[in-house]
TIVOLO-490536 format. One line per 5 residues: number of its first residue (from 0); for each residue x, y, z of N, C-alpha, C. Coordinates in nm, 2 decimals. Layout:
BEGIN
NUM> X/Y/Z/X/Y/Z/X/Y/Z ~ ... .
***
This chain:
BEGIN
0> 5.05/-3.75/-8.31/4.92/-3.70/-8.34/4.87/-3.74/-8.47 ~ 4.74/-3.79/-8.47/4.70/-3.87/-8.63/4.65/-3.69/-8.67 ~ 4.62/-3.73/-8.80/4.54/-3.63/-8.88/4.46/-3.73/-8.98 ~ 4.28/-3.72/-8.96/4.18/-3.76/-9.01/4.15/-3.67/-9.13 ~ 4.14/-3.73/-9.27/4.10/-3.70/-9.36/3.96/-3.60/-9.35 .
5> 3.90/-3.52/-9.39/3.82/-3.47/-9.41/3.71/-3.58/-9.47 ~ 3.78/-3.65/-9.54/3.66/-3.71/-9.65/3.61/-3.86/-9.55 ~ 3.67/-3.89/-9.47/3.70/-4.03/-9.36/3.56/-4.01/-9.30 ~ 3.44/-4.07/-9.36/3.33/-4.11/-9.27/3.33/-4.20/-9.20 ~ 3.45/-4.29/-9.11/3.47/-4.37/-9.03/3.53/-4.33/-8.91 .
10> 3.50/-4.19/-8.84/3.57/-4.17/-8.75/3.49/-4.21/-8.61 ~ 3.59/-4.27/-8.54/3.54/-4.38/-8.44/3.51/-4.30/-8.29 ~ 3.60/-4.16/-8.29/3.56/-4.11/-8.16/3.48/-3.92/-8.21 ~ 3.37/-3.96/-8.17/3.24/-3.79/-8.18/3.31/-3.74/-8.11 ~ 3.34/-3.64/-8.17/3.40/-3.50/-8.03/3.26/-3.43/-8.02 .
15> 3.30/-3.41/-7.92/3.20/-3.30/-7.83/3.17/-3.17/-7.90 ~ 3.01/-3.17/-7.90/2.98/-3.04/-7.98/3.00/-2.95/-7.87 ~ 2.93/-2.83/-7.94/2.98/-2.70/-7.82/2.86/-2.74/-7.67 ~ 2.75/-2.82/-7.67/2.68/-2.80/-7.54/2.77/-2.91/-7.47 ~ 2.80/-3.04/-7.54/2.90/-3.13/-7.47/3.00/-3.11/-7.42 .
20> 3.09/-3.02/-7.44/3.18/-2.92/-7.39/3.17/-2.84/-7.29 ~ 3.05/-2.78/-7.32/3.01/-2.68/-7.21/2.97/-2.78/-7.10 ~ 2.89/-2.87/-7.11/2.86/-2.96/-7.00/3.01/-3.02/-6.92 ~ 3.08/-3.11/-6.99/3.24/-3.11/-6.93/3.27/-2.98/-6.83 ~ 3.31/-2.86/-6.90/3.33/-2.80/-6.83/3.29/-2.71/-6.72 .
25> 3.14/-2.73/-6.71/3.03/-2.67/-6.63/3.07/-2.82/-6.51 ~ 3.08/-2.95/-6.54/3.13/-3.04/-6.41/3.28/-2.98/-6.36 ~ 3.36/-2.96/-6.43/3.50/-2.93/-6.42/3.54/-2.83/-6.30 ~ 3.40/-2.66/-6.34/3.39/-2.57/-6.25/3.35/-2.63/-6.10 ~ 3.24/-2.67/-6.16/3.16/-2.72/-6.00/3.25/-2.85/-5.92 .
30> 3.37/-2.90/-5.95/3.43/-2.99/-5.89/3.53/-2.89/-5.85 ~ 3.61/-2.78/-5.93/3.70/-2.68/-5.84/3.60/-2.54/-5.79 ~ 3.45/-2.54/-5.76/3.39/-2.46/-5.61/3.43/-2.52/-5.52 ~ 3.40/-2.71/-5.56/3.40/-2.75/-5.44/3.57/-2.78/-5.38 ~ 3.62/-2.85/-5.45/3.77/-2.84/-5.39/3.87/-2.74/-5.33 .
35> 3.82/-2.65/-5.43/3.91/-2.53/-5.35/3.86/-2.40/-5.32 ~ 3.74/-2.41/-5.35/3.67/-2.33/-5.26/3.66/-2.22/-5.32 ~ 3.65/-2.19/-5.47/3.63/-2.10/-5.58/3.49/-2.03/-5.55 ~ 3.48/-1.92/-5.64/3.36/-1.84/-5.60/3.28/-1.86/-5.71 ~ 3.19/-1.88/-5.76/3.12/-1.91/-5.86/3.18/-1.79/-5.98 .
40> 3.18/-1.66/-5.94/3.16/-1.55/-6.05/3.31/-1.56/-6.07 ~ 3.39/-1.61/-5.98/3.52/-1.62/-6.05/3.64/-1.72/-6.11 ~ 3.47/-1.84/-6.05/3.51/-2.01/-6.17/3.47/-1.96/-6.32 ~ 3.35/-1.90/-6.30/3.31/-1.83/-6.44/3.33/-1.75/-6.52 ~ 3.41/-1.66/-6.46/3.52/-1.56/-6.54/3.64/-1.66/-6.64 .
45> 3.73/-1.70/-6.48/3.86/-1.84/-6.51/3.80/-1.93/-6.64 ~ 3.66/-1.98/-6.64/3.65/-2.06/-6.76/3.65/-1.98/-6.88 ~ 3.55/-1.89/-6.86/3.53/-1.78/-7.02/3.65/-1.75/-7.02 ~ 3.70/-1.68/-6.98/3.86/-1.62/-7.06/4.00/-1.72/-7.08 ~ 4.03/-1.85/-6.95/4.12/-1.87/-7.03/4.10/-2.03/-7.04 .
50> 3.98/-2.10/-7.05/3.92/-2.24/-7.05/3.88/-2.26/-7.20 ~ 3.74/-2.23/-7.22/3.67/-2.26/-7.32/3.75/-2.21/-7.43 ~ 3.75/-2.30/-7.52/3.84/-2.28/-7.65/3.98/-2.30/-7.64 ~ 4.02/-2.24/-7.57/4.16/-2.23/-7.53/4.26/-2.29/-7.51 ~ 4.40/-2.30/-7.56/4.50/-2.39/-7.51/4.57/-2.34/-7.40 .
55> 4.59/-2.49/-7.27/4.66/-2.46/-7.17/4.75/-2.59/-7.19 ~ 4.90/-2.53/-7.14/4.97/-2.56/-7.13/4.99/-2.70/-7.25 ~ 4.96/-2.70/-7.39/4.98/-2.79/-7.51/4.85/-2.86/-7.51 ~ 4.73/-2.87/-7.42/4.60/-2.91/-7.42/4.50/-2.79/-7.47 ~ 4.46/-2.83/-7.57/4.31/-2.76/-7.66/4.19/-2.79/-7.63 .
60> 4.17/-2.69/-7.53/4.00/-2.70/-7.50/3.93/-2.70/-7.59 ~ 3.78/-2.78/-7.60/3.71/-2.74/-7.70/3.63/-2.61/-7.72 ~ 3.58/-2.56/-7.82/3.50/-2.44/-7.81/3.40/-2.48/-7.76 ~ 3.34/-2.42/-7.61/3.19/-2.48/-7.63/3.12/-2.36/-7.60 ~ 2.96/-2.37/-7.59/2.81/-2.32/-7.55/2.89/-2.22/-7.44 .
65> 2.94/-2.08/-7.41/2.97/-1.99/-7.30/2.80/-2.01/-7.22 ~ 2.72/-1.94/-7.28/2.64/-1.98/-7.22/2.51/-2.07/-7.17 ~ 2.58/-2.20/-7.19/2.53/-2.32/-7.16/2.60/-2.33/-7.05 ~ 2.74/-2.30/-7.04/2.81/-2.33/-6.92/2.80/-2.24/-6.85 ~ 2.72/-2.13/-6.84/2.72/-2.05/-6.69/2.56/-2.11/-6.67 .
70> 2.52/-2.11/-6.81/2.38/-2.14/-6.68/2.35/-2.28/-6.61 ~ 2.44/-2.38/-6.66/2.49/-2.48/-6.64/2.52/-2.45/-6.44 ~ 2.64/-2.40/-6.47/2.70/-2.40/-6.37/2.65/-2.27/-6.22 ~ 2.54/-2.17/-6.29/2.47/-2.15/-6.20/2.35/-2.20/-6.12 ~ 2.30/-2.28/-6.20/2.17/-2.38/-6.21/2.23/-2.45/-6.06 .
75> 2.33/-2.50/-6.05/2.42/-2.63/-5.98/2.37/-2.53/-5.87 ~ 2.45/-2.39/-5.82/2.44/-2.33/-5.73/2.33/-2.28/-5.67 ~ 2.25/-2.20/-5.75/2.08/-2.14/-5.75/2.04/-2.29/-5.69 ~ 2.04/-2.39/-5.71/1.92/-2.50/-5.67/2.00/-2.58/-5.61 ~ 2.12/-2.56/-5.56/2.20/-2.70/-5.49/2.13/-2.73/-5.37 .
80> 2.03/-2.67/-5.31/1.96/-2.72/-5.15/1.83/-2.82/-5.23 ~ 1.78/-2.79/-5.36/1.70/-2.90/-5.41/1.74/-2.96/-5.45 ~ 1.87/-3.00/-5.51/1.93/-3.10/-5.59/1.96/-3.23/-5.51 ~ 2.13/-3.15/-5.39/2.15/-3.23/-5.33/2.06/-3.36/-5.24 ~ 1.94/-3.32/-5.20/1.87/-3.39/-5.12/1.81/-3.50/-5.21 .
85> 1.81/-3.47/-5.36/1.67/-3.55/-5.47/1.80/-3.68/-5.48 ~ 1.98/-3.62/-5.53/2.06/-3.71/-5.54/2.07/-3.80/-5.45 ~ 2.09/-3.75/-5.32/2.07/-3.88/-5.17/1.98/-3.93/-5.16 ~ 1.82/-3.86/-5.21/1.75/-4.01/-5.19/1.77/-4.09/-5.35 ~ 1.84/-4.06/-5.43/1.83/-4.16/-5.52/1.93/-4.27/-5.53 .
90> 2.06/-4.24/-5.44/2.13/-4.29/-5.41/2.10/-4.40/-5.26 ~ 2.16/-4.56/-5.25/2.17/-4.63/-5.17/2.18/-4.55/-5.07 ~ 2.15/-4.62/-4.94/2.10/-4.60/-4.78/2.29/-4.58/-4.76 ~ 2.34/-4.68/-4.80/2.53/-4.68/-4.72/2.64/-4.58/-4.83 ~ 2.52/-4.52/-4.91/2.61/-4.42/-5.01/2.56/-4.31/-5.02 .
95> 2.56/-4.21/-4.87/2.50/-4.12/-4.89/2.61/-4.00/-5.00 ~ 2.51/-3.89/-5.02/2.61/-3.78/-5.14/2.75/-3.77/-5.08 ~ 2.81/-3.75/-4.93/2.88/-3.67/-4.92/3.00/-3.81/-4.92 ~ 2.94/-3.88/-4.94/3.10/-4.00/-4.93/3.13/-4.03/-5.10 ~ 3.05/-4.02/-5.21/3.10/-4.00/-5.31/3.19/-3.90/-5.41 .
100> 3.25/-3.95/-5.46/3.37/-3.92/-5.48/3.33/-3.74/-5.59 ~ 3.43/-3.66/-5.52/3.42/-3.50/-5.57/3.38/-3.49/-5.70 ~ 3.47/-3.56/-5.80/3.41/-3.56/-5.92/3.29/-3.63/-5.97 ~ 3.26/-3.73/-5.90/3.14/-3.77/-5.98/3.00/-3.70/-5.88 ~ 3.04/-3.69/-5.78/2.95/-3.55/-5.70/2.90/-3.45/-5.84 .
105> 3.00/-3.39/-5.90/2.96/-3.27/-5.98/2.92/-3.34/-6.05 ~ 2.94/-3.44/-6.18/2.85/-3.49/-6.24/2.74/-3.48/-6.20 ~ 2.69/-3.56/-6.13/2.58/-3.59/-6.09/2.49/-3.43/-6.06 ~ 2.54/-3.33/-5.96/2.46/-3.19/-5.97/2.48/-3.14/-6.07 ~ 2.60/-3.11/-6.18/2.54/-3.10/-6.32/2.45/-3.16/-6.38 .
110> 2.43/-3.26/-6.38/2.34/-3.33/-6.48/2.19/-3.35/-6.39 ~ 2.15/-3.31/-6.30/2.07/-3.29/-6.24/1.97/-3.17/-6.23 ~ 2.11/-3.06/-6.21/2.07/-2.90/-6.28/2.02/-2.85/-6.39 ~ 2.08/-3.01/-6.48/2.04/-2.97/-6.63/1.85/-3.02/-6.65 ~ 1.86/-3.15/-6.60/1.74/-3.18/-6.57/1.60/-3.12/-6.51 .
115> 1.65/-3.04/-6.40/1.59/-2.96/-6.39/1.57/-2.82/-6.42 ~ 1.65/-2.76/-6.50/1.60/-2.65/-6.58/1.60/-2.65/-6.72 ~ 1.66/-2.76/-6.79/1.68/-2.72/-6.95/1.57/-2.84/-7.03 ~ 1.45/-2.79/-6.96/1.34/-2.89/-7.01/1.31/-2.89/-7.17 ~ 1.37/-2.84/-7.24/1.38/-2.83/-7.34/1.45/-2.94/-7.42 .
120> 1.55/-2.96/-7.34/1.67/-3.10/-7.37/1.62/-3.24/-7.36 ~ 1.56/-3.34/-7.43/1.54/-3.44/-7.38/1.62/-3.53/-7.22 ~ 1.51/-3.55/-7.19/1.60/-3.62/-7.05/1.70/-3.70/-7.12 ~ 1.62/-3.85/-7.17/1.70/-3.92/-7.23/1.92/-3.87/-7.31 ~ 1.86/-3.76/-7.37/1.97/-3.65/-7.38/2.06/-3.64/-7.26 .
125> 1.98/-3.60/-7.19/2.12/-3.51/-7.06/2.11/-3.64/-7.03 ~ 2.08/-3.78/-7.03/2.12/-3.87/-6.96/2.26/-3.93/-6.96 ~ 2.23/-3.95/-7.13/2.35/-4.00/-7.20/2.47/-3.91/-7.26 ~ 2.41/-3.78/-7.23/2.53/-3.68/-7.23/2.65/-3.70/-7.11 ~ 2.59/-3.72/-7.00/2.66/-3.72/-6.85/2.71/-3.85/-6.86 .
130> 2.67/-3.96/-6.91/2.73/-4.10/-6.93/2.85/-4.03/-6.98 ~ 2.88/-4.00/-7.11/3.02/-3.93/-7.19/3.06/-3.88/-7.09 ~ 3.01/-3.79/-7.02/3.11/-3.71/-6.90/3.15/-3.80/-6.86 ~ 3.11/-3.85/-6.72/3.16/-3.92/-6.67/3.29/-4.05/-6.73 ~ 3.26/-4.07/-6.83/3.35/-4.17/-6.91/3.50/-4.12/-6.96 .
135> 3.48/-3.97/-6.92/3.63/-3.88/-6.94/3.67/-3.89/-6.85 ~ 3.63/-3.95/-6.72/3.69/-3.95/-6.55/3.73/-4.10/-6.51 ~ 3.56/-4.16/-6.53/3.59/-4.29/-6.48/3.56/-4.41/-6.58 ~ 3.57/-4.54/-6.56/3.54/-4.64/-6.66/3.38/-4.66/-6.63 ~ 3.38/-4.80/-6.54/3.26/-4.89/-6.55/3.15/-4.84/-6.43 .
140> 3.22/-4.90/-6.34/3.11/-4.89/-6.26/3.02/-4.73/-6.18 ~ 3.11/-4.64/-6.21/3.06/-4.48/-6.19/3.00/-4.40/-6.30 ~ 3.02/-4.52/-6.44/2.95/-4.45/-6.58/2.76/-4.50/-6.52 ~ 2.77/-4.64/-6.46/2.63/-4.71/-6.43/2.60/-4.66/-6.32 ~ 2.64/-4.60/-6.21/2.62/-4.47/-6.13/2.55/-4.41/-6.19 .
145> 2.62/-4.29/-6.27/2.58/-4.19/-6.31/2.43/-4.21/-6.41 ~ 2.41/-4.32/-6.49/2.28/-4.35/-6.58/2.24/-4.37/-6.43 ~ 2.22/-4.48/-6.35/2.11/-4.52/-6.26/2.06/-4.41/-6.19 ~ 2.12/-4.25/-6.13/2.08/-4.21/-6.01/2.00/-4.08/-6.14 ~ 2.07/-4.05/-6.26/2.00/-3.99/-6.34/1.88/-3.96/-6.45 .
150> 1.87/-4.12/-6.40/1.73/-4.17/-6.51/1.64/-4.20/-6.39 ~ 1.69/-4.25/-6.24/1.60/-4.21/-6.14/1.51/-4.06/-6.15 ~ 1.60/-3.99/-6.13/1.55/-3.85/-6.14/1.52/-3.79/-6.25 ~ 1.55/-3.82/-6.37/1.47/-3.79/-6.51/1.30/-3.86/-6.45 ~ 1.33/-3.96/-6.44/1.18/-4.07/-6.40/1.05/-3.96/-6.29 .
155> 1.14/-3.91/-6.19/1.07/-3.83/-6.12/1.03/-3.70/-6.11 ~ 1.13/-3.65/-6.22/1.07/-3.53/-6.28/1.03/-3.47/-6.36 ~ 1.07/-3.59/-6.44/1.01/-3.57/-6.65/0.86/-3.64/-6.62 ~ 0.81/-3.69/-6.57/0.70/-3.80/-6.56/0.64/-3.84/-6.76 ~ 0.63/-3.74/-6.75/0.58/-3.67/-6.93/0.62/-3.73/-7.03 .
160> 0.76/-3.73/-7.00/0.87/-3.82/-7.10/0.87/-3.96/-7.13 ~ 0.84/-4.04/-6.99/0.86/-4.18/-7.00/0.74/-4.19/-6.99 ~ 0.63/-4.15/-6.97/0.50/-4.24/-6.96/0.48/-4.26/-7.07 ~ 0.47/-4.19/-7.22/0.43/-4.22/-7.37/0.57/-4.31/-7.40 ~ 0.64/-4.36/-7.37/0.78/-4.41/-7.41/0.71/-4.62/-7.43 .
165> 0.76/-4.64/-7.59/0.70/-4.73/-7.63/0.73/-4.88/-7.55 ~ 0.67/-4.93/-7.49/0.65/-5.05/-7.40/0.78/-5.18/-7.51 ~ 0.86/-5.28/-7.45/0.92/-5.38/-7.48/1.07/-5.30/-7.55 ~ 1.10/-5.38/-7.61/1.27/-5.39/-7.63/1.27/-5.28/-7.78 .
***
């Protein structure tokens, strides 16, 4: 284990503040509803009490946003009959939702959830927030997944956002 100086303004990996945390683990829940068939009020108990913050088993959760991650992770549930359908059409004709893979499924309805209720958050934000997520799971080609099918749907729901967005490189 290194130990970083306090004074070291060259630290090469940003840890996750408390909403980036809460976002991880708001995908984390919504990947064990779906696998094992958890109940939402009792993925959401399981994370507040012994997740967030917390060490399991020699691994140190981060502290994050409690409630960023329920409304996170209610958001997903409350609106999953509007989500799911926006994510399939933004997805390829031979890649419909349900053949993509469990975790990056939850990405994707987290970061979709977020999109559609935390209008407050720049899209651009939750875009590149869920890039990091996803980049804790997979490398290359499901990081460019997750930007393409999420800046689709930033595109179709922010309209607001990218029209004033300054033209060329």
């Amino acid at each position: 284990m290194t130990h970083d100086d306090n004074n070291n303004k060259h630290v090469e990996v940003r840890p996750a503040n408390k909403r980036g945390a809460a976002r991880l683990a708001a995908v984390q829940a919504v990947y064990q509803m779906e696998v094992a068939g958890t109940q939402m009020n009792d993925v959401l108990g399981e994370f507040e009490a012994f997740r967030l913050g917390k060490e399991i088993d020699g691994d140190q959760y981060r502290e994050a946003d409690a409630a960023w991650f329920r409304d996170l992770v209610m958001a997903v549930v409350e609106d999953q009959r509007v989500i799911d359908p926006r994510i399939h059409q933004a997805l390829s004709d031979d890649w419909p939702l349900k053949r993509i893979d469990v975790t990056l499924r939850a990405i994707l309805r987290v970061g979709a959830a977020e999109l559609f209720r935390k209008k407050d958050v720049p899209a651009r934000v939750i875009i590149n927030e869920y890039i990091d997520v996803s980049k804790a799971f997979f490398e290359h080609d499901e990081t460019r997944l997750v930007n393409g099918i999420l800046n689709r749907l930033a595109h179709e729901l922010r309209t607001t956002e990218f029209d004033d967005a300054p033209k060329g490189g």
